[in-house]
N, C-alpha and C positions, 0 to 999 in steps of 0.2 A: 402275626401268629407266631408265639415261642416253638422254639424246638425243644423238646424236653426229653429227649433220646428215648423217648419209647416206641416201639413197634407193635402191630397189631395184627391180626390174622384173622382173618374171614371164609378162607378157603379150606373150611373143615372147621371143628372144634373153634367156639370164640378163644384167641388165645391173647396175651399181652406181656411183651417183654420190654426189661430196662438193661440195656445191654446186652449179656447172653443169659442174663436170670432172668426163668418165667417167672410171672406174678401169678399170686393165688387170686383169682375174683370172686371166693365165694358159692354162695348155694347157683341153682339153676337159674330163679327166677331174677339174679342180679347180673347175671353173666347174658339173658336175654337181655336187660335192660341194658347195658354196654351195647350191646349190637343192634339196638335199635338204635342208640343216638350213632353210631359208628354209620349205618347204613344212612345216616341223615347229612352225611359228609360236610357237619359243621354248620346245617342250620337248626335253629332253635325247634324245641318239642314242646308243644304244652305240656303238663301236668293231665289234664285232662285226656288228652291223648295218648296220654304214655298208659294210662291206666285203661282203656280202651285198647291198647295193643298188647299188653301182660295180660291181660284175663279177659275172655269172653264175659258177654253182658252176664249170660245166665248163671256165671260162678266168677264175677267180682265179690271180693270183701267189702265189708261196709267200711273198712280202715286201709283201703287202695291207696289213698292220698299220701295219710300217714305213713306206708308200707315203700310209695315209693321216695319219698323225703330220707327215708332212712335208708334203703339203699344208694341215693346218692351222697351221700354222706361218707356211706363205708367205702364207696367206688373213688370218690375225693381223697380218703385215707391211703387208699392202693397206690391211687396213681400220683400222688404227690405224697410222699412222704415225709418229706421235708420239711412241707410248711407249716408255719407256727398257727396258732389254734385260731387268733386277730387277724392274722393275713387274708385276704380275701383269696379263691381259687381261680387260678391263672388255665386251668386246663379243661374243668368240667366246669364252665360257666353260669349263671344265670342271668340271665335277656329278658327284656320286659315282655317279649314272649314266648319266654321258656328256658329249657333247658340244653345248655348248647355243649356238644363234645369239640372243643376246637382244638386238632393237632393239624399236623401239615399233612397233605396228600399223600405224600408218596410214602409214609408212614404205614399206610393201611397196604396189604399183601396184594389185595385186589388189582388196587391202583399198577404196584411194579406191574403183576401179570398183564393187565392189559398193556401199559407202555413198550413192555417186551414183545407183548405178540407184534403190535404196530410196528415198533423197531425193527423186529425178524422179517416183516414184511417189505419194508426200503430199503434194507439188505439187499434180499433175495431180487427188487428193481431195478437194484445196482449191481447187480451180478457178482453179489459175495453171498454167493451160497454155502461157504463154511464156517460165516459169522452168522449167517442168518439163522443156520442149524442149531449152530452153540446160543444163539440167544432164543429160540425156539424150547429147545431141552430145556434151560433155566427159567423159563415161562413157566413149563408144564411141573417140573417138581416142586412150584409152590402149593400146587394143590395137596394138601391132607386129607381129604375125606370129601364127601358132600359139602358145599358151600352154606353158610349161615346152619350149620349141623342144629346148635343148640335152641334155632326159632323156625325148624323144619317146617313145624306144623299150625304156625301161628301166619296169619294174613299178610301181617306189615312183610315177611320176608319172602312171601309168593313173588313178587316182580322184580327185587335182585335178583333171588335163586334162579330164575329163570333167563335176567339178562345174563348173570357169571355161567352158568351153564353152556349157554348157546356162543359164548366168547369163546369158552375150553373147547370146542365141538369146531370153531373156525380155527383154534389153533391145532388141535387134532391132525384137521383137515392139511394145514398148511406146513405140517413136519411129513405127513404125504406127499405134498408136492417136493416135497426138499428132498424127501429119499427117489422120488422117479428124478429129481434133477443131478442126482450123483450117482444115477443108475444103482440103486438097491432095490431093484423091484421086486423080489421075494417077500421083501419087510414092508415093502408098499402095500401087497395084496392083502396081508395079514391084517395091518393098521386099517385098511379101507372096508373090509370087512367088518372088521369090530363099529367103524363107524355108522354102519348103516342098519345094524343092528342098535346105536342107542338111539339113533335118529330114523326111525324107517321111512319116514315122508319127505326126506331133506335131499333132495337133487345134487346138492354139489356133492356128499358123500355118495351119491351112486356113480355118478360121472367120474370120481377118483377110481373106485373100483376097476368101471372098465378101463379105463385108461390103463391103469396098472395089469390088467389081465392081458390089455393086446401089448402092453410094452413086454411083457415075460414071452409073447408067442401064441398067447391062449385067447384068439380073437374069437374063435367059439363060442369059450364062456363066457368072453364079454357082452356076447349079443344076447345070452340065452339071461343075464343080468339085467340087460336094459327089459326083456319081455317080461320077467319075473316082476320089475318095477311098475312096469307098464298092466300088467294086470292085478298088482296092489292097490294102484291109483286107481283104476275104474272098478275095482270092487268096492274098495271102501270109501271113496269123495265124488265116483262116477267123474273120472275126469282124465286128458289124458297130460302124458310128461309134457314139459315144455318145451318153447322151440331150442334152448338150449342145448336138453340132453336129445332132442329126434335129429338136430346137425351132428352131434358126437355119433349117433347112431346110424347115422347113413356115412359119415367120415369114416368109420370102422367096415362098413362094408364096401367102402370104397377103397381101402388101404389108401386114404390121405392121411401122407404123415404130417403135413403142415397144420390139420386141426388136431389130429391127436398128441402134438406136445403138450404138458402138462400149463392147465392154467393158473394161475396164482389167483386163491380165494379171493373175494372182495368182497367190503365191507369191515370195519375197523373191529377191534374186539368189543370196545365202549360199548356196540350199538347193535351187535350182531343179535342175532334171533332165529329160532328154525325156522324152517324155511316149510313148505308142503298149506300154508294157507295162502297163498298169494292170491285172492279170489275164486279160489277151488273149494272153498269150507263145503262143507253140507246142508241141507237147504232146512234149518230149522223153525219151527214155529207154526209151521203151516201146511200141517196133516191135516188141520180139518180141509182146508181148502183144496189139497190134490185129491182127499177123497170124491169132494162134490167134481171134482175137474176127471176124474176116473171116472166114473158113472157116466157125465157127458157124452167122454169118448166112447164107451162102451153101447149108449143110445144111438149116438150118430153111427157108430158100426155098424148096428141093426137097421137103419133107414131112416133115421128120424132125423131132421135139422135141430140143432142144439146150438143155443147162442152162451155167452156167458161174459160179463162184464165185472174187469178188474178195477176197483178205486181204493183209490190210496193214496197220501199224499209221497211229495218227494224222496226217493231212499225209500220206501217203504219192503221195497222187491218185488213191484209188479213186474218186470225183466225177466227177474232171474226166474219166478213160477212160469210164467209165458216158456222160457227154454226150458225148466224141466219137465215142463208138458209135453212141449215139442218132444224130447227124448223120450219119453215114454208110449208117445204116441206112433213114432218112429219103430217103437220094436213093436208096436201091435199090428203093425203094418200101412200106418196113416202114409200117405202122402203129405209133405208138411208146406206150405206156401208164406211167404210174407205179401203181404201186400205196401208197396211201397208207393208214394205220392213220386218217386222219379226212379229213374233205371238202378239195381244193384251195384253197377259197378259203373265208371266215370264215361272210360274210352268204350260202352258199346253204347256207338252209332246204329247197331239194328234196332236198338230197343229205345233210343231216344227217340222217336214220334209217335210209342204205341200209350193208348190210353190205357186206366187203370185194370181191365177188366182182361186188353190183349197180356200186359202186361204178368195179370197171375195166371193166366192162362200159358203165357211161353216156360212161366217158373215151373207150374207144375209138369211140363212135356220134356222140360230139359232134364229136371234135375235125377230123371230115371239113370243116362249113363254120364250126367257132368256134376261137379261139386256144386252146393248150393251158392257158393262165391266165385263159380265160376268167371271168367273176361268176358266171356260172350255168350249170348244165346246161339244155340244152334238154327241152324238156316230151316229146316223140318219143324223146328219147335214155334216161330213165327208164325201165326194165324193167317191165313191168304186172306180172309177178309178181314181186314183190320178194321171193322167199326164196329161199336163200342157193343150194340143189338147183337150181330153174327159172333164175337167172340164168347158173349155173355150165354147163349145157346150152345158154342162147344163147351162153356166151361159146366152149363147143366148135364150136358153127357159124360163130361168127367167125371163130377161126382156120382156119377151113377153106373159108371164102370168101378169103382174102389173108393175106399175112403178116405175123405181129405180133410186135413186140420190145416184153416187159415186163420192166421194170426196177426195181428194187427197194433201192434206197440208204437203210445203216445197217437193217444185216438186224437188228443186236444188239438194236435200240429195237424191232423189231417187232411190234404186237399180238397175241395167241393167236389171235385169232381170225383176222389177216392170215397166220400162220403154219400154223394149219389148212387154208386155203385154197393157200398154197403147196403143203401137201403132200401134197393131195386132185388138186392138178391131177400133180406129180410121180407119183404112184401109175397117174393112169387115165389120163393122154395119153402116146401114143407116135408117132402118124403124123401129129400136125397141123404147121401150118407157124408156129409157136410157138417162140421165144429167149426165154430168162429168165436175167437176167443179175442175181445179187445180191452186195452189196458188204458187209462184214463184217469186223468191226474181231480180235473174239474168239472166235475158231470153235470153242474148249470148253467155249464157255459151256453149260450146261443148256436155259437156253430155244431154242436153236436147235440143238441136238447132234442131235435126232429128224432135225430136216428134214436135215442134211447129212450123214448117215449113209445115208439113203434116195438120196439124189445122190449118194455116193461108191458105194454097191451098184451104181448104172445109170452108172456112171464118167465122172460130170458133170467137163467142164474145171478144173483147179482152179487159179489163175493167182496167185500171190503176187509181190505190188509191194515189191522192196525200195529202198534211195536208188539216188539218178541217182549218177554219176559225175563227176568233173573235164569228161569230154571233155561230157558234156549240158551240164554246168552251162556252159560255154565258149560251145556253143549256145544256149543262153537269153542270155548276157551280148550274142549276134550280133545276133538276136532286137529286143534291147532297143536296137538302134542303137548300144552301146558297143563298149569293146576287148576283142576276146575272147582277153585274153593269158591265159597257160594259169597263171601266175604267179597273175594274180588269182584266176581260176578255182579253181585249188587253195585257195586262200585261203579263199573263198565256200566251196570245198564242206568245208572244214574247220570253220568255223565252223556249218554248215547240220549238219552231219554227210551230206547228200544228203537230206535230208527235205526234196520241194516245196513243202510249207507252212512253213516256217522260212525255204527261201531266196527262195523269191517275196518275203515279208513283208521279208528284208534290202533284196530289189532294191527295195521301193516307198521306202524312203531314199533322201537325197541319195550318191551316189559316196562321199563324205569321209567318210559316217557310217556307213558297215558293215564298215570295218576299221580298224584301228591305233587310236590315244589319242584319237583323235575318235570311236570307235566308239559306234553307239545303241544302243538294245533297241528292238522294234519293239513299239507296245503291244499286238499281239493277244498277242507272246511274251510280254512282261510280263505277261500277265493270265493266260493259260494256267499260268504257271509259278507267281504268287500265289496262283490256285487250286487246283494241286495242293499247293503249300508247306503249306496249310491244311487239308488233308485226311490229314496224314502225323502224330505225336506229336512234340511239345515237341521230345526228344532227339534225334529223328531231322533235325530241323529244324537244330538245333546241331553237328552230325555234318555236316549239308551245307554249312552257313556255314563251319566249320573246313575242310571236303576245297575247297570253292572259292577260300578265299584260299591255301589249300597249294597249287593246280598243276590242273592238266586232270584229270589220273589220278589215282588214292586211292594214298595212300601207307599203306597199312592199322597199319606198324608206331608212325608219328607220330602217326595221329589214337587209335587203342588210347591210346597215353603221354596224347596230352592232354586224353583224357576220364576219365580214370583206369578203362580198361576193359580186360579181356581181349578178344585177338582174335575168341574166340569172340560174345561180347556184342556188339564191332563188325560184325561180320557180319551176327547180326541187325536192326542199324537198315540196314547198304548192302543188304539183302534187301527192307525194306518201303522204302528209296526207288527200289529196282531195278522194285519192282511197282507202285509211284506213276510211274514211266516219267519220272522224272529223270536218273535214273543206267543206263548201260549194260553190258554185260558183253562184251569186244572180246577172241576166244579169239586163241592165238599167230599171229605174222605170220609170211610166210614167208622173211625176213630173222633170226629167231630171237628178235626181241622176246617176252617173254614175256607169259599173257592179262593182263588188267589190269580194275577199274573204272572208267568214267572220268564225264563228265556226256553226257549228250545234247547235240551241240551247243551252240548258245549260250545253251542253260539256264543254263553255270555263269556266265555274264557276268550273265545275270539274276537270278541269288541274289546273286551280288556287290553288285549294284545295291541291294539291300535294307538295305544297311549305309552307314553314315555316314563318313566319312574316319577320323574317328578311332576309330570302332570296326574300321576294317579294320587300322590303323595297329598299336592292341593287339592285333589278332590275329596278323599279324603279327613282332610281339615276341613274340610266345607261340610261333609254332611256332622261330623261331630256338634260343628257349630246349629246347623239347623234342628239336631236330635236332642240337644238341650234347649233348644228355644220353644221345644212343643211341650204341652203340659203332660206328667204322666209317663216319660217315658222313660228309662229303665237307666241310671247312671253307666253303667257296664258297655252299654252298646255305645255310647258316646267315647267311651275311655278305648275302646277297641279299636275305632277308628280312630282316635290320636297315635296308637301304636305304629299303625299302619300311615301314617305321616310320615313317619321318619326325622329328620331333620327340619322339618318344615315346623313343630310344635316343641317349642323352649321344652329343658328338662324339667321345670319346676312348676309349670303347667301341666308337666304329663303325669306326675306325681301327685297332683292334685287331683285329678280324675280318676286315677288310681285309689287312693282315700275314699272318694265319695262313692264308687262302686263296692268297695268293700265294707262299706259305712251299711248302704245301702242292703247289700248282703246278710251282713250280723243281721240287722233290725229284723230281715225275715226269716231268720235261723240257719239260712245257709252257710255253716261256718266254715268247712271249708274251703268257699270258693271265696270269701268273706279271706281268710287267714291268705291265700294266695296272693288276694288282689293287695293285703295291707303287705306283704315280702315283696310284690315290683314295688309297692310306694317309696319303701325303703331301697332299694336295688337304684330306683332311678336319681333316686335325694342323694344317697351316697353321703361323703366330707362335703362335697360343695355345700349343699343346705342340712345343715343340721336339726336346725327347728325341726324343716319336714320329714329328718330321720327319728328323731324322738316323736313326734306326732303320731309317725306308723308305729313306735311302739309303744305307745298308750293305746291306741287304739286295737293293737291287738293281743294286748293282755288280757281281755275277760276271756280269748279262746283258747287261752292255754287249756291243757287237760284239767287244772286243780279247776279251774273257774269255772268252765264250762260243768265240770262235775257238779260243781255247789249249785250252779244255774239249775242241773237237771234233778239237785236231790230238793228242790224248791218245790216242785211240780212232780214230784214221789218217783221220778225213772230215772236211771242210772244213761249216759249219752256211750254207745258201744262205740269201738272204730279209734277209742282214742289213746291206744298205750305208748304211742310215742309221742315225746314231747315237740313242740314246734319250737326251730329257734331261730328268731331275726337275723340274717348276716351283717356284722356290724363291719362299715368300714374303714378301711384303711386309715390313721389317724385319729378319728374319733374314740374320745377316750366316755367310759361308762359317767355317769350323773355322780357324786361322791353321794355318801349316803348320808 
C-alpha cells in the first residue's frame, strides 16, 4: 500500500490533508462518500452499496449509479493530483468487487486516537504516569466535533459513531484515573462528573466518581452517588449495580484503602462500548405475555390454582419472563419457590436426602428470613416428616396461608420424580392461592406429554415465545444507550433472526463487530453451533458447509449437482440439520416469495467460520462451476462466486464471467448493472489480455448515453438517469485502436 502523504479525519467534520494543506472534497453528498469508503478501512464497496448507503430507498435517484461514478472521479482528482489522465488510480481503486480507498492506517485520525489511548494505557502499567498523561491529552485533542459529523444521520455510520464514541468515553475515563494517580482530585471529580452524565448507564464512570469524591474527603457523597446510581438502575432496567461497583461500595464504607485506589479502565479503545447492557436490557417483546402472566397472578391471589406453560425454542427468553415474573410477583407479595430436581446449593447436606415436594416445601419456610441462594436450609425449615405424602399436605396449608409462585425452569430436564409431583399437585389442588409457571423447550417430548396433557384438560395458559421484532430489537439498541436507527435494527434482527439469546450475545460486541466485513461470532454462538455441528453426520456436515458458502437460503437444485445427489437424498440431510436447529424452514411471504430453507440466524456466519480462506475460496469455484452447469441460471451469480475465489480462478477466466454477466444484463435492459459488470471485465483483463480489454469495450458501447438514447428514441421514451457519461479505465500501457 503507497503512502501518499495524505491524512484524514474522522473525528468531527470528514477532512483531508496533503501536508499542512486542507483539501477541498466538494458538496456533502461526496464528502459522505469519502467517509464511507474511509470507514471501510480499505476493503472494496460495491457500487450497489455505495448507493444504498448515500440515499435511502424512498429518495434514491434513478441516476445513483451515474452520480456516484462521477463523484469518484472528482474524489480521484483531489486526491491525486498528479496523475496523468492514462495513468490508472493508485489511491481510490477499483477491485473486481468495488470500490476500494486504499491509504495506510495510521493515516486515518481514528486509528492515531485509538493507538494513543492503548499506548497511554502500558504507560500508566508501567508506572509512567507522566507519559501516559501527555499521550492521553494528545489522544483527546484529535477530536473536532462528533465523529463521522457529515454521515451523522445515515445507517452505514450508526456502528463506528458508536464504537469511536465509546473509545473517547474510556479515554475520558482513563485521563481520570491519571489525574487521581498525580493526586488532582479537584479535576478528577469535575471530569467524572461530566462523564456520567454522557454515559448515565456506564459503571466505570460512576465508580470514577466515587472514587474521586472519597479521594478529596467527600465519602458522603460518594455513597449518596452509588444510591443515586443504584435507584437509576432499578427504575429504568429494574436491575441492580454489579458486583464491581457494590465491592467499591462497601470498600467505601469500610475506609479500605487498598480497593479504593484508582483502577485503570479495561478494555482497549478499538473495542470499547457502553457499558449498562451487560444482560440487564429490558424485557422487550413480550407485553402481551406478562399481561396474560399478571392476570394469572392476580387469580391465584384471589384463590384459584393457575397453571401456565412457557414454549419456546432455545434463546427464546423463557428464563428471563419466568424472573420477571418472579419480580413482580415478589412485590405483590407472592412467596416465590423454584423447584429444583437437586438441592440449591452443592455443600447442604440437610437438603441432600429430601425429595421434591420436602424440598419446595423447606424453600418456601426458609426464604422468609434467608436469601433465596442461601448455603443452607435452616434446621426449623426441614419438614419433620420427610415423606414425600406428609410434606406435600404442609405444602397444601402453605398455599393456603399466602400466596405462592412456583416456578419451574427447563421442564424438559425434569426429574420423575419432580414431574410426579407436579402432577399430583395439578390433579388435587384447585382453590389454593398457588401459580405454577413452567418453561419447556419440547412439549411432545414423552417424559412430559403426561403432565401437559392433564394442564391442557383443566385449560392451563399456554403462552408461546416466538422472536422480538425490528421495532423490539430498536428498543433494546435505546436501552443500550445507542442509535436506535431502524436501518440497524433490521440489520440486528436479520442476522439474530429475533432470537434474544443470539441478539443479546451480538449486542455484548463492540458496534463495528456485529455487522458488515468486520463482523464476529460471539463465542457462546460459536460454541452452541460446534456442538450441534458434531452431533449431525459427516455428510450432513458437508451439505451445511456447501449451503453456507452458497447464500442465506438453500438452493436445493445446486447443492443436489454438487454432492452428486438426488433431491430426494438432499432433503434427508436439510431434515436432520433442520432437527439439529441449524437450519430453518421460512413458509411463503406475503409479498409471494416462495417457502425456502435457509440457516438460523447467524449460525450460517458460524459454519463459515469453521473453514479456512482457502477452503472457502474452492468452495466457491465449486459452486460457480455447478451454477453454470444448470440450465437457466443467471450468468452473474456464477461470476460472483468466481470473485469470491480469489486466487484460485485465473484472471482471464474471471474476466470472462464478467462479460457474460454483463452480456447477460444488456440483453434484459439492465444497463447499469450490465455497464458495471462490462468496467470489472476490463479492470480484471487490464495490459495482460488486451483482446478481453477491447472486448469489454465493444460491448459496452451501445450503453453509452448517445446509444442508449438512440436505443430509447427507437421505442418513443427518452432513458432518465443518464447525464453522465461512463468511461472504461484504460490501462497502463495499452495504447487506444488507431483510427
Amino acid at each position: 500500500m503507497l503512502d501518499h502523504g495524505l491524512r484524514f479525519g474522522l473525528l468531527g467534520p470528514v477532512e483531508a490533508w496533503q501536508g499542512a494543506k486542507a483539501l477541498d472534497l466538494g458538496p456533502p453528498k461526496r464528502r459522505v462518500l469519502l467517509t464511507r469508503l474511509l470507514v471501510e478501512g480499505g476493503w472494496p464497496v460495491s457500487v450497489e452499496q455505495l448507493c444504498r448507503d448515500l440515499w435511502p430507498a424512498d429518495r434514491r435517484p434513478s441516476g445513483a449509479v451515474s452520480s456516484v461514478h462521477a463523484h469518484i472521479s472528482r474524489l480521484r482528482t483531489v486526491l491525486e493530483p498528479d496523475r496523468a489522465s492514462n495513468e490508472p488510480a493508485t489511491l481510490l481503486v477499483r477491485r473486481p468487487a468495488g470500490y476500494a480507498l486504499e491509504v495506510p492506517p495510521d493515516s486515518l485520525d481514528s486509528v492515531v486516537f485509538e493507538t494513543s489511548v492503548n499506548r497511554a494505557r502500558e504507560l500508566l502499567n508501567s508506572g509512567r504516569t507522566a507519559n501516559a498523561r501527555q499521550e492521553i491529552d494528545h489522544a483527546l485533542k484529535l477530536w473536532r466535533g462528533p465523529a463521522l459529523r457529515d454521515a451523522a444521520d445515515l445507517a452505514f455510520a450508526a456502528p463506528e459513531i458508536a464504537r469511536l464514541q465509546a473509545g473517547r468515553q474510556l479515554a475520558e475515563e482513563l485521563r481520570v484515573t491519571l489525574l487521581l494517580e498525580e493526586g488532582e482530585t479537584q479535576a478528577a471529580v469535575g471530569l467524572a462528573e461530566a462523564l456520567t452524565v454522557s454515559a448515565p448507564l456506564r459503571e466505570a464512570s460512576w465508580a470514577l466518581l466515587m472514587r474521586a469524591l472519597y479521594a478529596t474527603g467527600r465519602s458522603a457523597e460518594a455513597l449518596q452517588q452509588y444510591e443515586r446510581f443504584r435507584i437509576a438502575l432499578a427504575e429504568d432496567l429494574g436491575v441492580d449495580p454489579g458486583p464491581a461497583l457494590r465491592d467499591l461500595h462497601l470498600a467505601i464504607l469500610r475506609h479500605d484503602s487498598a480497593v479504593l485506589r484508582p483502577a485503570i479502565p479495561q478494555g482497549t479503545a478499538g473495542a470499547a462500548r457502553a457499558e449498562g447492557n451487560d444482560g440487564h436490557l429490558p424485557l422487550v417483546g413480550r407485553s402481551r405475555e406478562l399481561a396474560r402472566l399478571d392476570a394469572l397472578l392476580t387469580a391465584a391471589a384471589a384463590g384459584r390454582v393457575c397453571w401456565a406453560v412457557l414454549t419456546g425454542e432455545a434463546g427464546s427468553g423463557k428464563t428471563r419472563l419466568l424472573e420477571e415474573t418472579a419480580a413482580r410477583a415478589a412485590e405483590q407479595g407472592f412467596a416465590v419457590a423454584r423447584l429444583r430436581c437437586c438441592p440449591a446449593v452443592d455443600n447442604s447436606r440437610k437438603a441432600a436426602d429430601l425429595g421434591p415436594a420436602a424440598r419446595l416445601l423447606a424453600e418456601l419456610r426458609s426464604q422468609a428470613s434467608l436469601p433465596q441462594d442461601a448455603g443452607e436450609y435452616r434446621a426449623e425449615s426441614r419438614p419433620q416428616d420427610p415423606s414425600e405424602d406428609a410434606c406435600l399436605a404442609e405444602l397444601v396449608r402453605e398455599f393456603a396461608a399466602r400466596p405462592v409462585l412456583c416456578m419451574v425452569d427447563d421442564l424438559d430436564g425434569t426429574c420423575p420424580a419432580c414431574l410426579r409431583l407436579l402432577h399430583r399437585l395439578a390433579i388435587l389442588l384447585r382453590e389454593e392461592r398457588l401459580a405454577v409457571l413452567c418453561a419447556v423447550r419440547a412439549p411432545d417430548e414423552p417424559e412430559t406429554g403426561r403432565l401437559l396433557a392433564e394442564l391442557a384438560r383443566q385449560r392451563a395458559a399456554r403462552l408461546h415465545l416466538g422472536p422480538l421484532d425490528v421495532e423490539d430489537v430498536a428498543q433494546l439498541l435505546t436501552a443500550a444507550g445507542e442509535a436506535d436507527s431502524i436501518v440497524e435494527a433490521t440489520a440486528l434482527h436479520r442476522r439474530s433472526d429475533g432470537n434474544p439469546f443470539l441478539l443479546l450475545e451480538l449486542l455484548e460486541l463492540p458496534a463495528a463487530e456485529r455487522m458488515g466485513p468486520t463482523a464476529q461470532i460471539p463465542a457462546a454462538v460459536e460454541s452452541v453451533v460446534l456442538t450441534r455441528l458434531d452431533a449431525v453426520p459427516e455428510q450432513v456436515r458437508t451439505m451445511l458447509v456447501n449451503a453456507a458458502v452458497s447464500g442465506e437460503s438453500l438452493d436445493i437444485e445446486v447443492l443436489a449437482h454438487l454432492q452428486g445427489l438426488s433431491r430426494e437424498e438432499l432433503l434427508e440431510l436439510i431434515d436432520d440439520a433442520f432437527q439439529a436447529r441449524i437450519l430453518l424452514w421460512q413458509d411463503e411471504e406475503p409479498g409471494g416469495q416462495a417457502g425456502r430453507y435457509r440457516f438460523h440466524g447467524m449460525l450460517r456466519d458460524a459454519v463459515l467460520a469453521t473453514l479456512t480462506p482457502a477452503g472457502r475460496q474452492l468452495l466457491h469455484a465449486n459452486l460457480a462451476t455447478a451454477l453454470d452447469a444448470l440450465p437457466g441460471r443467471h450468468p452473474a451469480l456464477s461470476a460472483s462466486h468466481l470473485v469470491k475465489a480469489g486466487p484460485v480462478v485465473p484472471v482471464e477466466e474471471l474476466a470472462r464471467a464478467f462479460l457474460r454477466a454483463g452480456r447477460r444484463c444488456a440483453r434484459d435492459r439492465q444497463d447499469d448493472a450490465a455497464m458495471g459488470w462490462f468496467e470489472r471485465a476490463a479492470d480484471a483483463a487490464g495490459a495482460d489480455h488486451p483482446a478481453l480489454y477491447r472486448e469489454a469495450l465493444r460491448a459496452a458501447q451501445p450503453l453509452t448515453p448517445e446509444s442508449q438514447n438512440r436505443r430509447a428514441s427507437a421505442v418513443g421514451a427518452p432513458t432518465p438517469g443518464l447525464a453522465v457519461v461512463h468511461r472504461l479505465p484504460r490501462p497502463g500501457g495499452l495504447r487506444p485502436a488507431a483510427r
